[in-house]
C-alpha positions, 0 to 999 in steps of 0.5 A: 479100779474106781474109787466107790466114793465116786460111783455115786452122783453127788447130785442125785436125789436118793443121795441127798436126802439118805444124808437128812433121813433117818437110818439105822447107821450114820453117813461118815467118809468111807476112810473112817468107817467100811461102806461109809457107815457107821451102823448103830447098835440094835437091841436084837437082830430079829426085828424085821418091818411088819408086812401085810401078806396080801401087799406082799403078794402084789409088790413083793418090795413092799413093807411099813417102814415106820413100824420097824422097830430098828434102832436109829440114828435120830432116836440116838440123838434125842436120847443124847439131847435128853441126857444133856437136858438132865446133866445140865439142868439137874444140878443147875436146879440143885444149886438155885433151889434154895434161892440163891442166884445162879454163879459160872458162865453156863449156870447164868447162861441157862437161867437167861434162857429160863427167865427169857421163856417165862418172861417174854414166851409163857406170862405173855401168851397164858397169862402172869397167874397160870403161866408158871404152872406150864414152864417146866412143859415148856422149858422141856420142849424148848430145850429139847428142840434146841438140842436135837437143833444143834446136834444136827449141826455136827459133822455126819449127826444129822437132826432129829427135827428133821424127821416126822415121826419126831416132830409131830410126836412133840405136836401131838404132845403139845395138843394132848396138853391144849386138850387136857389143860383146856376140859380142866379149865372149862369142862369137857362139855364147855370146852368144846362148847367154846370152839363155836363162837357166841353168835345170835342166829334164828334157831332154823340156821343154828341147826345148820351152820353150828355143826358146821362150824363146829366141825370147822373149827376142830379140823383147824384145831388139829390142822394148827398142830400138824402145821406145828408140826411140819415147820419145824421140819420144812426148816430144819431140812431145808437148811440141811438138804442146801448144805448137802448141795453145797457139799455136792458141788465140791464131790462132782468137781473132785476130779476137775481142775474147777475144784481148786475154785469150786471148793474155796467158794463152796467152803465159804458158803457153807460156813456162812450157811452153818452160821445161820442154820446155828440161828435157825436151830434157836429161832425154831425152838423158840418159834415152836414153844411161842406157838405151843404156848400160845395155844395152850393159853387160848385154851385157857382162855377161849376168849 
């Protein structure tokens, strides 16, 4: 009988991509769970897709599977990456709240990234006076990032910052903070007054080009957050998907002599991999909170 864990090819593109995808179970070699899967715990076994009638009438396989309200793997591990947040930064605040500095390797390990965040990320891009106001916002979402970053280095985890719906929720929340941040500075009025530059023009071409201009700007406004949005995805999957080809290379070669020098070199490759995507998880938080600060401090200060 053939082995399943070959009835697959490795190198198909279904395959790769379901190991850097979202599901409602998590991808494990078929001797530690039935099928390869490890299914996470749902709240009710009734909850199905929403389907409109008319497009099941026309593709009977059709369904929104963003509006499935199963739970998975990567809303699993955003609420792991939280917890840390609270576990470890709970007490570390307990313990400095009266003043005095921070004592043990971890609690001075996070108090350089904090002081690295208000020192060289927010007073630099919103300015020493309002900065502090926005670190707790930024902290947050430079740790939480950096959280789902790492768990997806563990074996079968997979990021959450692999997924759309989780990265332009953290965009969407940081341009609902320029929007806020920004009418209560200026006004709602002058706040959108500001996306047009002060220009001297003839009262015949300023009927024509502030509108445009205007609509210009807010389009790139929005276009800023989703390319926020988006990086922070391309990179996370990128390097995850290349691991997955790595590790496909040592599958398709499984039964050939060619393993025994296909698989060392394999090996050595995605461990170097590993060592820079171990780098990219801090350098895309820190990227993604350089940027949402960035924007909240233009906000602020329109000029």
């Amino acid at each position: 009988m053939e082995d399943p864990s070959h009835a697959v090819d490795p190198f198909d593109p279904h395959h790769l991509f379901g190991h850097v995808q979202d599901a409602p179970h998590f991808d494990v070699p078929q001797r530690l769970a039935e099928e390869g899967k490890i299914k996470v715990w749902q709240l009710s076994d009734a909850f199905e897709p929403f389907v409109d009638l008319q497009l099941m009438e026309a593709d009977p396989n059709w369904h929104l599977a963003p509006f499935d309200l199963s739970f998975t793997k990567f809303m699993l591990l955003e609420i792991i990456a939280a917890l840390f947040l609270v576990v470890f930064f709970i007490p570390l605040a307990r313990k400095i709240a009266d003043g005095s500095p921070a004592k043990g390797k971890w609690a001075n390990m996070l108090e350089v990234l904090l002081v690295f965040i208000r020192d060289e990320v927010a007073r630099p891009t919103i300015g020493r006076h309002d900065a502090d106001r926005f670190l707790p916002f930024l902290w947050t979402m430079f740790f939480f990032v950096l959280g789902c970053n790492l768990l997806g280095l563990a074996p079968w985890a997979g990021s959450a910052t692999g997924a759309l719906a989780t990265t332009f929720t953290l965009a969407m929340i940081t341009f609902g903070m320029v929007l806020i941040t920004g009418m209560a500075r200026q006004g709602i009025l002058g706040f959108w007054k500001a996306l047009v530059p002060h220009m001297e023009l003839p009262f015949v071409l300023a009927i024509f080009l502030i509108p445009m201009i205007f609509v210009l700007e807010l389009a790139g406004l929005l276009i800023k957050h989703v390319v926020l949005a988006v990086r922070l995805l391309a990179n996370m999957v990128a390097g995850h998907l290349v691991l997955a080809v790595l590790l496909a290379f040592i599958l398709a070669s499984a039964s050939h002599i060619a393993f025994y020098g296909v698989a060392p070199v394999v090996l050595a490759g995605a461990t170097a991999l590993t060592l820079l995507e171990l780098f990219v998880a801090f350098l895309q938080a820190y990227i993604f909170t350089f940027l949402s600060a960035l924007f909240i401090g233009t906000a602020i200060h329109p000029h």
